[in-house]
N, C-alpha and C positions, 0 to 999 in steps of 0.2 A: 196473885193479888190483883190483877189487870180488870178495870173498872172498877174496882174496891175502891170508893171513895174516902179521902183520909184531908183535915183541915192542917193547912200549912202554919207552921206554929208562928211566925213573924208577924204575914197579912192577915191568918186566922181565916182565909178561904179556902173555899174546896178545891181538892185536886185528884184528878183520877188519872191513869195509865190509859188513852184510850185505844180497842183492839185492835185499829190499825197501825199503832206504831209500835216499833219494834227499840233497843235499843243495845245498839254493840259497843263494846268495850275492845281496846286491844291491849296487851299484853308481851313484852319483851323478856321472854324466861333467859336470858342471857345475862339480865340484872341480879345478881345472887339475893340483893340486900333486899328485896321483895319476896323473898320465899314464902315467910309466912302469911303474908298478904295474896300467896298467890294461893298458897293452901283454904285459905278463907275463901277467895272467891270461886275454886274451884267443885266446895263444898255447897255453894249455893245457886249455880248459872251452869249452864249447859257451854261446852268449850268445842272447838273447831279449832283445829291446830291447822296451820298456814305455814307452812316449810316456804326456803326461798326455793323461786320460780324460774327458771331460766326463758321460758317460753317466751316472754313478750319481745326477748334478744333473738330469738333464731332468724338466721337470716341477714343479722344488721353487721355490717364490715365497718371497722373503722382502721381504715389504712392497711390493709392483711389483718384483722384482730378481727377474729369470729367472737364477739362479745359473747352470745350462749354459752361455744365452748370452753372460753377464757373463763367466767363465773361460773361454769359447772367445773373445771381441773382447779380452781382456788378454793372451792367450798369441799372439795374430796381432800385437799392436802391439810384445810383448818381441821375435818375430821380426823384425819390420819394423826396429826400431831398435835391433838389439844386432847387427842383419850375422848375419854368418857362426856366433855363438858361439849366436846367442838360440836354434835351435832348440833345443838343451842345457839352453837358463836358463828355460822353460816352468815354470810354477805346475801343480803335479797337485792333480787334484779331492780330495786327504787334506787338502790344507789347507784345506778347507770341510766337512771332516768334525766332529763334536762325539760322541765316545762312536760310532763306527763309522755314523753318521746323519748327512745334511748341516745344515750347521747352521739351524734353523728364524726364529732372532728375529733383528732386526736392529742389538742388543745383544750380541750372538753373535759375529756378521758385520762389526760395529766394534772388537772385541776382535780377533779374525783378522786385520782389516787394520790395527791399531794393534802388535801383538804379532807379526805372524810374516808378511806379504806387504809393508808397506812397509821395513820395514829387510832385511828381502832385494832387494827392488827397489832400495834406495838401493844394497848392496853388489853387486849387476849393474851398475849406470851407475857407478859410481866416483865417486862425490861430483860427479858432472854432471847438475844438475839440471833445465838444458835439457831433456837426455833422460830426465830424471825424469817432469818435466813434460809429454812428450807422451805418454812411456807413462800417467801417472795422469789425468792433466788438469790444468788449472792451479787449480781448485778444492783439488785437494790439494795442490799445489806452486806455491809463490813462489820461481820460477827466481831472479828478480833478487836477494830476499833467500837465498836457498838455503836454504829451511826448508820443512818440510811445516806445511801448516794442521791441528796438534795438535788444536785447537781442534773440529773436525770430528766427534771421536770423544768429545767429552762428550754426557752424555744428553742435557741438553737441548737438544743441535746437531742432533737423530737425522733430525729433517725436510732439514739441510745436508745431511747425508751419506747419506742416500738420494739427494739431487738431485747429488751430488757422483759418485756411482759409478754413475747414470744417463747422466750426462754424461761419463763418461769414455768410456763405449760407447754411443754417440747411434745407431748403427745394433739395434741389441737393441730387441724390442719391450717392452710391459708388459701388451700383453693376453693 
């Protein structure tokens, strides 16, 4: 329908689509309650699926923490233990972003995972902190009591929580 002219029903003026503009939508298939909504649009718009990315981290250290490898061993373990949904519920390298740059301090990177990757983690498992626990490790989760060790992301804990999201990816190197 692109240059199809069509009168906006409010002002009653013309409007057309025109060829040099393009217009992208994005979409979070991790949201169930959009399903049907996702069914409709998929039935009408051309889709590009955008998996998360690790690339724009390789390379970047914060404090020994190979960001790449640390968000590629956390989006293998959301697969491994969320079944069928986790390839969906994957962490994208934006969350490791700060001002369009990944994040460099490891005050940064305890804010990220205090503020926006464990309570997203907690809302993927469903208050099952079993599987809290083996996606994070149990450094950061007390399955038995069903709490995250808060405590982790004070500053002066910063040496725990380095050893804390080393150890949740014991395969990731630090050299």
């Amino acid at each position: 329908k692109r240059g199809r002219e069509v009168h906006l029903p409010l002002s009653g003026r013309p409007f057309a689509v025109p060829p040099n503009v393009a217009v992208i939508g994005t979409m979070n298939t991790a949201d169930r309650s959009i399903a049907l909504l996702d069914t409709a649009l998929r039935r009408r718009f051309g889709f590009i699926e955008l998996m998360p990315e690790s690339e724009p981290l390789r390379g970047v250290m914060v404090e020994g923490i190979p960001l790449a490898a640390w968000l590629d061993a956390l989006n293998r373990k959301i697969v491994a233990k969320r079944g069928a949904d986790g390839r969906n519920l994957q962490i994208g390298h934006a969350y490791l972003l700060e001002g369009g740059r990944p994040v460099s301090t490891l005050a940064g990177l305890a804010r990220i995972m205090r503020d926006d990757i464990v309570p997203l983690l907690q809302e993927y498992c469903y208050e099952d902190y079993r599987m809290l626990a083996d996606i994070l490790g149990r450094d950061f989760v007390d399955a038995e009591r069903q709490r995250i060790h808060v405590e982790l992301f004070a500053e002066e804990n910063r040496d725990a929580l380095r050893q804390a999201l080393l150890a949740m990816a014991p395969e990731i190197t630090t050299s």
